[in-house]
C-alpha positions in Angstrom: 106.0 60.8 29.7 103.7 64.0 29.2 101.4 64.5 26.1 99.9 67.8 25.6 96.7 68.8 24.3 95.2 68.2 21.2 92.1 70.3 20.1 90.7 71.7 17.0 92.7 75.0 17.7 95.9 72.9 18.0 95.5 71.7 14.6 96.6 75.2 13.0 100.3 76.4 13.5 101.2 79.5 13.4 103.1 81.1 10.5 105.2 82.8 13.2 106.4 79.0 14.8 108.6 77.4 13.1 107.5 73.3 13.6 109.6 71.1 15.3 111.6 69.2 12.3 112.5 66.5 14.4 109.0 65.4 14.7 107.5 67.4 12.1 106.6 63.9 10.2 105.3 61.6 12.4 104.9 58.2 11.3 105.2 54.7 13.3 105.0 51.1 12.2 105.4 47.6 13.7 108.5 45.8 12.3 106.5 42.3 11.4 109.7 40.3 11.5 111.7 41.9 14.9 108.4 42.7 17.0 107.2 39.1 16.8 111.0 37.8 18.1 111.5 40.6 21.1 107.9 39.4 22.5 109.0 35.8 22.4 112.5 37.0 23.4 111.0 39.0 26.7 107.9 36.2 27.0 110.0 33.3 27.2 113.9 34.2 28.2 114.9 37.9 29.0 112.1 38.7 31.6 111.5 35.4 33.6 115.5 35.1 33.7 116.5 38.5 35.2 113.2 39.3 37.7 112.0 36.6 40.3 108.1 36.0 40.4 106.4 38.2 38.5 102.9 38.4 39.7 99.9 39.2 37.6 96.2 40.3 38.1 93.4 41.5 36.0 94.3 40.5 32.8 90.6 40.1 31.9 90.3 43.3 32.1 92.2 44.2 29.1 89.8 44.8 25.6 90.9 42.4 22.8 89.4 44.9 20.5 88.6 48.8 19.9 91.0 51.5 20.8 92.7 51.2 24.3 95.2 53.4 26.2 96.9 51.4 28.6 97.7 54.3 31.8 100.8 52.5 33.8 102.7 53.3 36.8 106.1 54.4 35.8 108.2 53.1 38.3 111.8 51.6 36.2 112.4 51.6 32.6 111.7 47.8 32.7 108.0 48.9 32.6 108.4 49.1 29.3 109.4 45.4 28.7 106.8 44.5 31.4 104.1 45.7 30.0 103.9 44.0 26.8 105.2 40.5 28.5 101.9 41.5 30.5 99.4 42.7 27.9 100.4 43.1 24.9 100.8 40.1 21.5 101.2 37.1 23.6 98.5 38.2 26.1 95.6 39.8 23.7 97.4 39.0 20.3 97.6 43.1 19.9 100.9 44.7 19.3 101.6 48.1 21.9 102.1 51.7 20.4 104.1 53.3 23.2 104.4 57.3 23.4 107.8 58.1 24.6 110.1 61.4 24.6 112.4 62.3 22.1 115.2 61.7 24.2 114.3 58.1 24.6 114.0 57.5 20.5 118.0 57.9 20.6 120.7 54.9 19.9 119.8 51.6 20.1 116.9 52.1 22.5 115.4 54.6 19.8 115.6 51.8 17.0 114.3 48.9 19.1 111.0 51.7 20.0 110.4 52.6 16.7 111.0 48.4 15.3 108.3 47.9 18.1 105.7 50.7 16.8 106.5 53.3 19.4 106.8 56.9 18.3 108.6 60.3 19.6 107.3 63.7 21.2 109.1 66.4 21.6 108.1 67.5 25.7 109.6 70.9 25.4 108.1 71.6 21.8 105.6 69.2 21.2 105.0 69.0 17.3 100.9 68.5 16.1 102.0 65.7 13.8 102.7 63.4 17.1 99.5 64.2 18.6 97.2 63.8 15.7 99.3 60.6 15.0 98.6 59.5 18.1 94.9 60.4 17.5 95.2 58.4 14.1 96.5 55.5 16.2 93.4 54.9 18.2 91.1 55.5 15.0 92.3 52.5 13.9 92.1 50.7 16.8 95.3 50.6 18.4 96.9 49.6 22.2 98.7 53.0 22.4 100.7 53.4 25.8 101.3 56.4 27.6 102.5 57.3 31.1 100.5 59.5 32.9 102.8 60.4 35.5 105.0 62.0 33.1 108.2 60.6 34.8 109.7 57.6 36.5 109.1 57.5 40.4 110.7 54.7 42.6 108.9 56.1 46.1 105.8 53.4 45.4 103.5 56.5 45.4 101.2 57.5 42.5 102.2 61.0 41.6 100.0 63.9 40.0 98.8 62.7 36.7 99.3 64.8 33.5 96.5 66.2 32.0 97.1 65.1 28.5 96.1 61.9 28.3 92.7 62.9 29.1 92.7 65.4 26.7 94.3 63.4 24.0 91.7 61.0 24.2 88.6 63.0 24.7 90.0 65.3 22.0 89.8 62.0 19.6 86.4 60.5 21.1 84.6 63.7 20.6 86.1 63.8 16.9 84.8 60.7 16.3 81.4 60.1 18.4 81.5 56.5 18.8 85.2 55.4 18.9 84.6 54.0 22.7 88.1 54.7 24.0 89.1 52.5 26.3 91.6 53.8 29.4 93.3 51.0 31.2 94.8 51.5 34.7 97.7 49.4 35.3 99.6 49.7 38.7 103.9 48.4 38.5 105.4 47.8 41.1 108.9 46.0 41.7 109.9 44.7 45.9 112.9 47.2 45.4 113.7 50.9 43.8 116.0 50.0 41.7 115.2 46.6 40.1 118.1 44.1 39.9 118.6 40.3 39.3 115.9 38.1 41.2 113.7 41.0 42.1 109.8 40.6 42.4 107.1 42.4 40.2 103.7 42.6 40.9 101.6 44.0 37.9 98.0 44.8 38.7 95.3 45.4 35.9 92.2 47.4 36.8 88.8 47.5 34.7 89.0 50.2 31.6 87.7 53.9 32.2 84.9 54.7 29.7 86.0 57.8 27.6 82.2 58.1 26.3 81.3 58.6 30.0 83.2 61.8 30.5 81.9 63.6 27.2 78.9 65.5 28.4 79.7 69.0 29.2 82.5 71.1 29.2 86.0 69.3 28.0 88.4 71.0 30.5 86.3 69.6 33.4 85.5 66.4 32.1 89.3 66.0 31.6 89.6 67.5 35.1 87.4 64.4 36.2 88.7 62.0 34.2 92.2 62.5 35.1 91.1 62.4 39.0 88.9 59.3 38.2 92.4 57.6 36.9 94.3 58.6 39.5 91.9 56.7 42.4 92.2 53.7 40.7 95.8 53.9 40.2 96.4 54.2 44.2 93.7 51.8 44.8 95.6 49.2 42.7 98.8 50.6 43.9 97.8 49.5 47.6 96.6 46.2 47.2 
């Protein structure tokens, strides 16, 4: 899933765009009755039922506290159910804020998203509401999600990363000198392509990227080597 930038200059729309009304209002919230039940649900019956072992490293790695922005592999659209049965409220107690497309907030998948906290963007005419709620997010100290391959690849090999998740979260740290963004890697991968009943996982957890590190500067290359920086450890954890 791609995010796009969010800047100072982004903040202003033009009189001569019309906003996107399907995400002109951007809002999210956990459901506290239904997320609590679909972690237990996935923890303890759904997940360990359908895959085989599901093999997990660097847990430890994961902040209990502060903002975070978990960076996974997107290899199935199980990652989605993997990663919180990985890192999210039974693991670190912290509910997951996942970015998605506006195509994935339809039908029943849409309402289980949103009941879990996650929230839409529009790819094709991304709407500044999503991004500075997204921003808003890790000001108060959410676990937001967001893909940084853009799409789902089932080759195994870590694809060009996006540049907006970078951005996004440069764009907030610099707002806010002192926020200490957290970016954590985390490498999926499944023994198969298309994962089916009884197949493997391994899930692999690498130490957080520093967001104060890259802030000295010029933004564009700092996001430049930030993104690169994320990418490296993504294939590193990708080929262990």
């Amino acid at each position: 899933m791609e995010i796009y930038t969010y800047d100072q200059t982004s903040q202003k729309i033009s009189a001569s765009k019309k906003p996107n009304t399907k995400v002109a209002h951007t809002t999210s919230r956990v459901s506290p009755w239904l997320s609590p039940f679909f972690y237990l649900l996935g923890q303890h019956f759904l997940l360990p039922l359908f895959f085989g072992k599901i093999e997990i490293t660097g847990q430890e790695n994961i902040p209990l506290t502060g903002p975070v922005i978990l960076a996974p592999t997107h290899r199935s659209r199980w990652d989605s159910l993997l990663l919180p049965y990985a890192t999210g409220r039974c693991v670190t107690g912290r509910d997951l804020r996942f970015m998605v497309t506006i195509n994935e907030c339809q039908g029943l998948q849409g309402w289980l998203v949103r009941s879990m906290g996650g929230f839409p963007v529009d790819p094709q005419n991304p709407a500044i509401t999503a991004l500075r709620h997204a921003v808003e997010l890790l000001q108060q100290q959410e676990t937001l999600v967001i893909y940084p391959e853009g799409n789902i690849y089932r080759d195994g090999t870590v694809h060009p990363l996006k540049p907006g998740i970078a951005r996004l979260s440069l764009s907030a740290e610099l707002n806010r000198p002192g926020l200490d963004i957290k970016i954590v890697p985390v490498s999926i991968n499944y023994s198969q392509p298309y994962p089916q009943w009884g197949t493997g996982v391994k899930i692999s957890i690498g130490k957080p990227l520093n967001v104060s590190d890259y802030t000295m500067g010029k933004i564009k290359q700092n996001a430049q080597n930030l993104t690169s920086d994320l990418k490296f450890v993504l294939e590193k954890l990708s080929n262990q």
